[in-house]
N, CA and C of each residue as an Amber inpcrd file, in Angstrom:
protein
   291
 105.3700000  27.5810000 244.7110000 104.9900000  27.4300000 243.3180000
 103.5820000  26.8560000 243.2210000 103.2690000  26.4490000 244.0830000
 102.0510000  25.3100000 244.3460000 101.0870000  26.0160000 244.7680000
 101.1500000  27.1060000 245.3400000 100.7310000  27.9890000 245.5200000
 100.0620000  28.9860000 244.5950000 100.6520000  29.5430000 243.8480000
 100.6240000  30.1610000 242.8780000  99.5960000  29.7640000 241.7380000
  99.3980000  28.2920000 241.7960000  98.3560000  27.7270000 241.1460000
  97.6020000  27.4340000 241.7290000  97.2080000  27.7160000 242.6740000
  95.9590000  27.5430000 243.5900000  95.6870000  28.7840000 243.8930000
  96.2530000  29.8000000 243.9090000  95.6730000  31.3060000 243.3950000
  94.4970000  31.5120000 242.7080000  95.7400000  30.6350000 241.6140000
  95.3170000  31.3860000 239.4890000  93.9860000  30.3100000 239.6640000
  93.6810000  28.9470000 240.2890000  92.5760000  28.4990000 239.5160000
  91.3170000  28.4810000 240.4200000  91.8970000  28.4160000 242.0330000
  90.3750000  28.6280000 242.8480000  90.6040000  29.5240000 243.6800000
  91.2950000  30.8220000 243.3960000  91.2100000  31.9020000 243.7310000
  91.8050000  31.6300000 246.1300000  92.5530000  30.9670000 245.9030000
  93.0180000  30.6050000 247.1390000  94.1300000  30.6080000 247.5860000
  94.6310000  31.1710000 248.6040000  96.2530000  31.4650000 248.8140000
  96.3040000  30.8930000 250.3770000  97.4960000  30.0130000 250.3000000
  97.7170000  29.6560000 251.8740000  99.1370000  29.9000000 251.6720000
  99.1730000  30.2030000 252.7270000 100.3620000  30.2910000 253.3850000
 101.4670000  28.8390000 253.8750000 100.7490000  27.7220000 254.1960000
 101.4670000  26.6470000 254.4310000 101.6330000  25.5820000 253.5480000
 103.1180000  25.2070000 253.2080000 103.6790000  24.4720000 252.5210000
 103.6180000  23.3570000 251.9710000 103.2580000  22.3710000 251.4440000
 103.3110000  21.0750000 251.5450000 103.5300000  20.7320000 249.4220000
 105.3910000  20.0120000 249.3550000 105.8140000  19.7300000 248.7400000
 104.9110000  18.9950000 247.6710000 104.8190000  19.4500000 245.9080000
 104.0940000  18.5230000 245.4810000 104.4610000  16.9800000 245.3380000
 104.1200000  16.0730000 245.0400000 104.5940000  14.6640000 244.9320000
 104.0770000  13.9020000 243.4620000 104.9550000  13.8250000 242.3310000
 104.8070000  13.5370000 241.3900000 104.2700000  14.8910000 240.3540000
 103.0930000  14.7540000 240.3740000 102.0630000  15.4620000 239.6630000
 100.5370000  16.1040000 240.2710000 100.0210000  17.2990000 239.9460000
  98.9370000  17.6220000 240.2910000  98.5150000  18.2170000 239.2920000
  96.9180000  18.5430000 239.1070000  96.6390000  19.5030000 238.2910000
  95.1470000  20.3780000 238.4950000  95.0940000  21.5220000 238.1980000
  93.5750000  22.2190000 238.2970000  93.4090000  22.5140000 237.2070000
  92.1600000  22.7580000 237.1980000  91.4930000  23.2710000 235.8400000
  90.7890000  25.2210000 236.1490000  90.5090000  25.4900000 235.1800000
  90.0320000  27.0890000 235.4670000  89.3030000  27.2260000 233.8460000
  88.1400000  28.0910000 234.1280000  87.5240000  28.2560000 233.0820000
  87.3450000  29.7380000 233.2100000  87.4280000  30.3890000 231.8350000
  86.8250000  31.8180000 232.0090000  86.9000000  32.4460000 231.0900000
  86.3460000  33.7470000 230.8740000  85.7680000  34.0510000 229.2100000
  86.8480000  35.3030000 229.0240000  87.4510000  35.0270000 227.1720000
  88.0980000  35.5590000 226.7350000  88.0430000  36.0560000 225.5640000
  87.8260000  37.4540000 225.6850000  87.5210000  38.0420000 224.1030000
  85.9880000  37.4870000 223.4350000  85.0150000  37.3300000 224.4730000
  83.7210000  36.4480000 224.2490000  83.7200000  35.1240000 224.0960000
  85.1910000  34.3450000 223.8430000  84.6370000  32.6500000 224.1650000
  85.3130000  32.1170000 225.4360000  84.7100000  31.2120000 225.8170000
  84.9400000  30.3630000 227.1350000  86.5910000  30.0770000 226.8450000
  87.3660000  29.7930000 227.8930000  88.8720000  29.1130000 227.4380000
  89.0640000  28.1030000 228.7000000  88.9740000  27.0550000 228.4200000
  89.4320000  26.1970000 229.2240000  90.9710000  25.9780000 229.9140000
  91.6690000  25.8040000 230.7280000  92.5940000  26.3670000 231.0390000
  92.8980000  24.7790000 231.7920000  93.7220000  23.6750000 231.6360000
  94.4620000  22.3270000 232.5790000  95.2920000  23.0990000 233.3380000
  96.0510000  23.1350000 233.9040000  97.0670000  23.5070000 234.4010000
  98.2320000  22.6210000 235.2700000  98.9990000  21.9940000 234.9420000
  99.8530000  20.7360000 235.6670000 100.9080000  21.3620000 236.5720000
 101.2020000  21.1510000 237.7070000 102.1720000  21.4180000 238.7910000
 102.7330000  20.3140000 238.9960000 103.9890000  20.1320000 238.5710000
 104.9130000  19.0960000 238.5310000 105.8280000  19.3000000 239.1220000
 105.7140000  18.0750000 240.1080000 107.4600000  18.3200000 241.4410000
 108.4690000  18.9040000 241.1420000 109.2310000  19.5350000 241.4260000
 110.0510000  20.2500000 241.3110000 111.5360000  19.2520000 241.9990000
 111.3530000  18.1920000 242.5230000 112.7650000  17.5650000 243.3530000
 113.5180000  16.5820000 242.0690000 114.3500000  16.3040000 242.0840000
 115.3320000  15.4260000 241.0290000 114.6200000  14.5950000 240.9860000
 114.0990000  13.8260000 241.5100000 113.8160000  11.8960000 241.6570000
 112.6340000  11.9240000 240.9610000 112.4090000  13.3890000 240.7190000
 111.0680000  13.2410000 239.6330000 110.2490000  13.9040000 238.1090000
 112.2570000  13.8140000 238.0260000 112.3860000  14.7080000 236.5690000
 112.0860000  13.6480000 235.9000000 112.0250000  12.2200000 235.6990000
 111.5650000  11.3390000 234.3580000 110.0660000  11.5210000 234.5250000
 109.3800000  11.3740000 235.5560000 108.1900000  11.3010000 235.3850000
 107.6770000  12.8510000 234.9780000 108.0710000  13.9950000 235.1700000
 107.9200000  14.9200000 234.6590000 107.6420000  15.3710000 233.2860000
 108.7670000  14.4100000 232.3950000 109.3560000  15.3580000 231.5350000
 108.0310000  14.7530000 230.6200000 107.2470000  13.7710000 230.3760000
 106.4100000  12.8760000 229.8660000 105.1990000  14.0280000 229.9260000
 105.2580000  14.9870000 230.9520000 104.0920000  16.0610000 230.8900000
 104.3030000  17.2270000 229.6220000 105.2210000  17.2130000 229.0570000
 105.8770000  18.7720000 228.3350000 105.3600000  18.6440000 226.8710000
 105.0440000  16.8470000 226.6160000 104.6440000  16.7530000 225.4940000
 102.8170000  17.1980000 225.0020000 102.9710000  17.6090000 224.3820000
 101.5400000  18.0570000 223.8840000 101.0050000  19.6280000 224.6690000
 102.1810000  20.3840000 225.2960000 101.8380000  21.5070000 225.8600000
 102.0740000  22.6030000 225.1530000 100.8670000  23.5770000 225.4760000
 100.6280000  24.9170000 224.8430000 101.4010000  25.9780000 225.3080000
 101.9450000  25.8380000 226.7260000 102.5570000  26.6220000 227.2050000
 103.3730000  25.8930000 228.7550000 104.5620000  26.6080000 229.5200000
 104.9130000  26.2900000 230.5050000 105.4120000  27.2690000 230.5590000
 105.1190000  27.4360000 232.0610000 105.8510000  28.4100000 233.0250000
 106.8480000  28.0940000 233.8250000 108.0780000  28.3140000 234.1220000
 109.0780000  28.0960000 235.5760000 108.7550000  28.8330000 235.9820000
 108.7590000  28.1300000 237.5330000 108.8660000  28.9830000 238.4390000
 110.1580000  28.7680000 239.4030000 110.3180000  29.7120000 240.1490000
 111.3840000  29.1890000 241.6610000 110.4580000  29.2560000 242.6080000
 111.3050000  29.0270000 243.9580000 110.9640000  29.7050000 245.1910000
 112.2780000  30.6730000 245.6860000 111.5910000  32.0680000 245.9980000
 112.3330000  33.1010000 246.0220000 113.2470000  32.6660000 247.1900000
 112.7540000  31.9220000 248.3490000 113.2550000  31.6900000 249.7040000
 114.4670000  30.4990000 249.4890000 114.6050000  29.8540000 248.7750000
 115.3930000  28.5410000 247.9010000 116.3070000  29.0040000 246.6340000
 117.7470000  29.4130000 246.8330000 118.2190000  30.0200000 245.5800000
 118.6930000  28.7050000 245.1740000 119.1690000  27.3290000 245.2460000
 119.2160000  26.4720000 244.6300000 117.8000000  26.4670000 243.3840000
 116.6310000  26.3900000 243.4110000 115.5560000  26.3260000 243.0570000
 115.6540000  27.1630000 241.7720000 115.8360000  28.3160000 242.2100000
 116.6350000  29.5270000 241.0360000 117.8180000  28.8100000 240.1340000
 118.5510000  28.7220000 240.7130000 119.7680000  27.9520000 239.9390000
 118.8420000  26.8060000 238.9820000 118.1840000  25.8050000 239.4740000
 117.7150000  24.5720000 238.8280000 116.9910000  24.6510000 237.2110000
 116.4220000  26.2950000 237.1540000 116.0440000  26.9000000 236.6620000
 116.5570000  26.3920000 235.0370000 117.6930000  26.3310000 235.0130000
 118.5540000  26.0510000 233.5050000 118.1480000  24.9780000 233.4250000
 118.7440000  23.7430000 234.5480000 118.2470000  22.1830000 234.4870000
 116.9980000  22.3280000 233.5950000 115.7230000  23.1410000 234.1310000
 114.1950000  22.4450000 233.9690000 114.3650000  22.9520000 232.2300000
 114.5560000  24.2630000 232.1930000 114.6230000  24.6740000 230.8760000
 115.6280000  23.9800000 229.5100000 116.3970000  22.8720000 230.3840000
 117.0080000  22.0210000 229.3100000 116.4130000  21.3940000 228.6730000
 115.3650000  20.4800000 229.9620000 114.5820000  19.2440000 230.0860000
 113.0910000  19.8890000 229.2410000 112.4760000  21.2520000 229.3420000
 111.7100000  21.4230000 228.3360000 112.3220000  21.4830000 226.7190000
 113.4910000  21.9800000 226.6970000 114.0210000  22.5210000 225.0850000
 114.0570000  20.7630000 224.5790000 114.2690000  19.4790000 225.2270000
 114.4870000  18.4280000 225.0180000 113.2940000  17.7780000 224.9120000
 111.9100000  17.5900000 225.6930000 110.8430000  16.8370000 225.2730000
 109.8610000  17.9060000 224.9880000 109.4880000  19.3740000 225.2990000
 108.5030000  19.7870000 224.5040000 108.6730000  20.1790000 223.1970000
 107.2110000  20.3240000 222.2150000 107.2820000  20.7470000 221.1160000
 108.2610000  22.0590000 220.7760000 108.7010000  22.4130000 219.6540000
 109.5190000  23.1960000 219.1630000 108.9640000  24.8130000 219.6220000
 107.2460000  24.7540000 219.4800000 106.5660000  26.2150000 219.2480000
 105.8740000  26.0960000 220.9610000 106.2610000  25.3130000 221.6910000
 105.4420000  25.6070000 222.6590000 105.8440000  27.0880000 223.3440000
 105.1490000  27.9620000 224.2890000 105.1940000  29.2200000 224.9170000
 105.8680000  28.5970000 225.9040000 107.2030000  29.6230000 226.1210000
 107.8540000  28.9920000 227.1980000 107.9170000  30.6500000 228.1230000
 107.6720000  30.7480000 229.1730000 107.4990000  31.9380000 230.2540000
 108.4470000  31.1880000 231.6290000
């Protein structure tokens, strides 16, 4: 998953693993329809012990994505969990993907 955002913001793909811990985030800038769009982007742990500190991120967001890991079907399953925990602290209209 961590991955995946290090794709989308500095155009970089590795192959080797390393679990996020708490919180991370990149930024990405790039032009849309002629104006600049600034783009935060937060990657938030994915393990239990760090769903409170998580959920404190959902507020004030424009959008969130789940993801899994295809190789981890627990991860898949958890899937409902995270999407509870957004329907519960993000805004009503946020984009949920």
């Amino acid at each position: 998953k961590s991955s995946l955002l290090l794709r989308f913001s500095d155009q970089i793909f590795s192959e080797s693993f390393l679990p996020t811990i708490g919180v991370d985030f990149r930024i990405r800038t790039f032009d849309m329809q002629g104006k600049s769009v600034k783009m935060q982007i937060w990657d938030t742990a994915g393990q239990e012990r760090f769903k409170t500190i998580t959920a404190s991120y959902y507020k004030g967001a424009h959008g969130i994505i789940l993801t899994y890991d295809i190789t981890d079907k627990q991860s898949f399953k958890d899937i409902e969990n995270w999407l509870a925990e957004v329907e519960k602290h993000a805004s009503e209209n946020v984009v949920r993907l």
